[in-house]
C-alpha positions, 0 to 999 in steps of 0.5 A: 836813108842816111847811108844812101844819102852819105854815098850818093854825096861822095858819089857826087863830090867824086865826080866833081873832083873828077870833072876838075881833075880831067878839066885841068888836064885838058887844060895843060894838054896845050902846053905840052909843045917842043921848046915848052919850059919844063916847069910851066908842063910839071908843075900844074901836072903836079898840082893836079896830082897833089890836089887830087891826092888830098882831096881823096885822103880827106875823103878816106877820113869818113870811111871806105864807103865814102873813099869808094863812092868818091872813087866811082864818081871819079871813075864816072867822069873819067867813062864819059870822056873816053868816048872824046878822046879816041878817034 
């Protein structure tokens, strides 16, 4: 009962990393335009890549059952999209 607990938590957090992650994404999508500043498109896209990295390498600290839980919440979110992004 424990072990179900811990994954089905990792589970969700994965997916509230990914729901975050590909919010933000949407979000910086918009500044991506001919005369844009190179610092206001780098600069979020690498704090959504540092944000997730931490958050992963903190999730790896409780063990792989946890790191692949998270990773299939992540994943989750990232399957649900799809179907919003091609045409």
């Amino acid at each position: 009962m424990h072990a179900a607990f811990h994954i089905l938590a990792f589970l969700v957090l994965g997916i509230l990393l990914g729901a975050g992650y590909f919010a933000l994404l949407f979000a910086a999508v918009g500044q991506y335009r001919p005369g844009a500043a190179v610092a206001k498109t780098i600069v979020p896209h690498l704090a959504r890549v540092a944000v997730a990295i931490v958050g992963f390498w903190l999730i790896a600290q409780f063990g792989p059952s946890a790191l692949l839980a998270s990773l299939a919440g992540f994943t989750a979110v990232l399957a649900a999209l799809r179907p919003l992004t091609t045409s």
